[in-house]
N, C-alpha and C positions, 0 to 999 in steps of 0.2 A: 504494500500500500504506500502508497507516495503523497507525502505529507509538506504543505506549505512551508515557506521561510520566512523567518522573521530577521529583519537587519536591526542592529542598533548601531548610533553613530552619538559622537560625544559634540553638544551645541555647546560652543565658547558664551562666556559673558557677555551679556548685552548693557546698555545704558539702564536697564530696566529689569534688567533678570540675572540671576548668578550661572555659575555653569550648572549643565543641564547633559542626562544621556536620554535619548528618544529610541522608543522600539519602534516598528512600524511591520507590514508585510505589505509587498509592493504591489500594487494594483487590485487592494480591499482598502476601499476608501473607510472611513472612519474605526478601521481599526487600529488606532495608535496610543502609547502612553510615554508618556515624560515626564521624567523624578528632576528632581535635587541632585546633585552631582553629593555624594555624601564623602568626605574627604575619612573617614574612618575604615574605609573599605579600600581594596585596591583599584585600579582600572575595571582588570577583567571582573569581580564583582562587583561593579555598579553598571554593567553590561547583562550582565548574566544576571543579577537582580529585576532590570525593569524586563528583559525579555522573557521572564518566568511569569512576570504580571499579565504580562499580553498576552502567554501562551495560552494560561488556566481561564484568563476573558476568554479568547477566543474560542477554543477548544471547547469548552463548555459553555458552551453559544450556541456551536454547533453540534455538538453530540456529548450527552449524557458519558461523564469519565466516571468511573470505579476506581482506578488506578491512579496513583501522580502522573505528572508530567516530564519525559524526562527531556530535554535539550544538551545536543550539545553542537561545538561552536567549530569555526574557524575564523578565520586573523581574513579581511581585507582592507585594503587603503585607510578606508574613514572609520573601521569599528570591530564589528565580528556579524558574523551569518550564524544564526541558529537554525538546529533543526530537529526535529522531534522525533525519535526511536522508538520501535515497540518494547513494550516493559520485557517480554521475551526473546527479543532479538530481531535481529534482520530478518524479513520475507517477502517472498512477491506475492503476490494476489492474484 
């Protein structure tokens, strides 16, 4: 089964806002979320934090979970791509 991506990308300070990481999945318009850049955490967790937020929105938007969520990532240019695994492993459908 082939499961959507979520990107997160780290937004600099603005005159009006502090720094900020944004999840998003490209081309499902409204579903995005954006934290607080939390300096307590490293990079990759404040990545991996807001993109767990959007997964369990979405995913359970869409279909009834039993199970967590589980994500994981890779490294491009402006952030990291997640992407959601089955809790038993890789398979096709």
């Amino acid at each position: 089964m082939a499961y959507l991506a979520i990107e997160t990308k780290f937004l600099g300070a603005t005159n009006h806002r502090g720094e900020r990481v944004k999840a998003f999945i490209p081309d499902w318009y409204g579903f995005t979320e954006t934290a607080s850049y939390n300096y307590a955490l490293s990079a990759f967790e404040n990545h991996q934090k807001i993109a767990q937020v959007l997964a369990d929105r979405f995913f359970n938007y869409h279909v009834k979970q039993d199970k967590p969520i589980t994500l994981f990532a890779g490294g491009i240019k402006r952030g990291y791509v997640w992407v959601r695994v089955a809790t038993n492993g890789v398979h096709n459908s």
